[in-house]
C-alpha positions as CSV (number, residue, x, y, z in Angstrom):
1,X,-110.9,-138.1,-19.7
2,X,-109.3,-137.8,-23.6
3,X,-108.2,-134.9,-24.4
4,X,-108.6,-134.7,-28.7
5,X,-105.6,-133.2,-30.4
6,X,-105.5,-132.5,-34.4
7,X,-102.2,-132.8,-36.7
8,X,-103.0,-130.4,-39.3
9,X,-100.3,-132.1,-41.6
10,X,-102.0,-135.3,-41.6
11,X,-103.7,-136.6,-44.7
12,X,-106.3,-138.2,-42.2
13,X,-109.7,-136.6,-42.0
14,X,-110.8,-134.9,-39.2
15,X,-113.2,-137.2,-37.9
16,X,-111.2,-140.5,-38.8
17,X,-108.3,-138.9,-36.4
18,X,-110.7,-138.2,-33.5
19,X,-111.5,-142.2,-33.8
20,X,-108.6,-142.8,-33.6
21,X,-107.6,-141.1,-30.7
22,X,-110.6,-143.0,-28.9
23,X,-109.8,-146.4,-30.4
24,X,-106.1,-145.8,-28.9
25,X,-107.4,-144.9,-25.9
26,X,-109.9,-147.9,-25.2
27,X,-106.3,-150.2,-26.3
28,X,-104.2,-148.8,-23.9
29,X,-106.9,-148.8,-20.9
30,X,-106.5,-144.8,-20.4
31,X,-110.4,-144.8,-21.3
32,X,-112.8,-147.1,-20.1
33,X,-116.4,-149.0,-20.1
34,X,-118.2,-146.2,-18.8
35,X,-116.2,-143.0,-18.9
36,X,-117.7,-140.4,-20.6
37,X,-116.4,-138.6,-24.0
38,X,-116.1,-135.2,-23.8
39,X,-119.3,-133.4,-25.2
40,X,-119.6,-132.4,-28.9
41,X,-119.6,-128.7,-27.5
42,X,-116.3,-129.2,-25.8
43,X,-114.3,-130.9,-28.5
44,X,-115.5,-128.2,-31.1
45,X,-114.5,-125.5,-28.2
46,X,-111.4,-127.0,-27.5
47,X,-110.1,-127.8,-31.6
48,X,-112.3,-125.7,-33.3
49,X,-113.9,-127.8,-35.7
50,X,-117.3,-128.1,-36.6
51,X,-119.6,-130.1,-34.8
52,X,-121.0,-132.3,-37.5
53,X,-117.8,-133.4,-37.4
54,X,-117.3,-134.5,-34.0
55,X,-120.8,-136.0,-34.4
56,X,-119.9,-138.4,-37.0
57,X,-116.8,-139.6,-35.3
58,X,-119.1,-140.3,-31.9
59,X,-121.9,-142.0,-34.9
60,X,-118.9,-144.3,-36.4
61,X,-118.0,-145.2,-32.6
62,X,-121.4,-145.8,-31.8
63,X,-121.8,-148.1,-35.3
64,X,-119.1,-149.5,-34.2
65,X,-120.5,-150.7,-30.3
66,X,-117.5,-148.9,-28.7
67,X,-119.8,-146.1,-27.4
68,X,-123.5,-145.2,-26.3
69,X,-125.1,-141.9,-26.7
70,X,-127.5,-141.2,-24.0
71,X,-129.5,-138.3,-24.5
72,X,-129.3,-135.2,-22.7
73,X,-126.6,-136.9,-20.9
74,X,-123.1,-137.2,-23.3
75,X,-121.6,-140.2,-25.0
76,X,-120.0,-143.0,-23.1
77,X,-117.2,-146.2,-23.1
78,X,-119.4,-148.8,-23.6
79,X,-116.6,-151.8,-24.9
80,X,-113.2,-151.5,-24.7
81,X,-110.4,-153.0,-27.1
82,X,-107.5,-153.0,-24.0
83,X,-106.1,-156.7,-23.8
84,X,-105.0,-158.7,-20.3
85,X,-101.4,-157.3,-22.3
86,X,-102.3,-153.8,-20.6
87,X,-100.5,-154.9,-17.7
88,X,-97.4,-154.7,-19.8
89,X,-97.6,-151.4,-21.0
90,X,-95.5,-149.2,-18.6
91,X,-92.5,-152.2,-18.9
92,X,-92.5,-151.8,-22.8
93,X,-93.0,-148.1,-22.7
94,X,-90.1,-147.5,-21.1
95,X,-88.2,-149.9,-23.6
96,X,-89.6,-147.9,-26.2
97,X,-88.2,-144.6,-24.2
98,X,-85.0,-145.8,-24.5
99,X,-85.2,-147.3,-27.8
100,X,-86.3,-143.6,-29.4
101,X,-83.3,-142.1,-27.2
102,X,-81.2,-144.5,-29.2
103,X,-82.7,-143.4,-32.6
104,X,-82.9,-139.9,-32.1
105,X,-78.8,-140.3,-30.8
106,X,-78.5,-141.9,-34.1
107,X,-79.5,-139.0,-36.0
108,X,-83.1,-140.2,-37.0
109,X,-86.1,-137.9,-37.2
110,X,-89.4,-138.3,-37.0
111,X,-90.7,-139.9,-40.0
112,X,-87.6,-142.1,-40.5
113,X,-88.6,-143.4,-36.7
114,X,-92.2,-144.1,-37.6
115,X,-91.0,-145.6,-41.3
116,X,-88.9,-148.0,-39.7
117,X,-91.0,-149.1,-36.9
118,X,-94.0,-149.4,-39.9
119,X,-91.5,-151.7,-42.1
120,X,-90.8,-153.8,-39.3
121,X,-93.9,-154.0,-37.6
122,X,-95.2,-155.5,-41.2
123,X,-92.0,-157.3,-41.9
124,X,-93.0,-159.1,-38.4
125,X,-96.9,-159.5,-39.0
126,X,-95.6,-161.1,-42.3
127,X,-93.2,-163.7,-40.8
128,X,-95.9,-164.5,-38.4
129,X,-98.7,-165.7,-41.2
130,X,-96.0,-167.0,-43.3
């Protein structure tokens, strides 16, 4: 099951990080067609938010086809967005393990990490439509 964490700092709202969360899930297979969510009384337990906002995350999901509410019952996977690629994931995440030990050795922090994987990522995504 997910487990919904916050970052305070981030200029994301609430309910926009709590889709994301699920949307990240469903790509890297950790959540799928017909797990359940945790309950709108859990996640406002657990982060202490309020629960309109947890409701309009599940609502945009919903919107979205990713999940079904079933009354009385909770909110469930009902798509996923995890490729045939998932089968790769532990092989590259352990690349990427080594790669941030490299970058942290090198003195970078956290935001210079995620500024130059962003900058490359759309440097890359350009090359390729180009």
């Amino acid at each position: 099951m997910i487990e919904f964490h916050l970052d305070p700092g981030s200029w994301v709202a609430t309910y926009l990080q709590l889709v994301q969360q699920v949307k990240e899930a469903l790509r890297l297979g950790t959540i799928d067609v017909g797990d359940q969510l945790p309950t709108v009384r859990e996640v406002v337990a657990d982060l202490a938010i309020n629960p309109n906002t947890v409701a309009k995350a599940y609502r945009d999901l919903e919107r979205e086809g990713l999940v079904v509410a079933r009354q009385g019952r909770g909110t469930f996977v009902a798509s996923t967005l995890a490729t045939t690629s998932v089968r790769h994931h532990d092989e590259l995440r352990a690349r990427l393990e080594r790669w941030l030990a490299a970058a942290d050795a090198a003195g970078l922090d956290e935001e210079s990490i995620r500024a130059l994987i962003s900058a490359t990522l759309r440097e890359k995504l350009a090359r390729r439509v180009a």
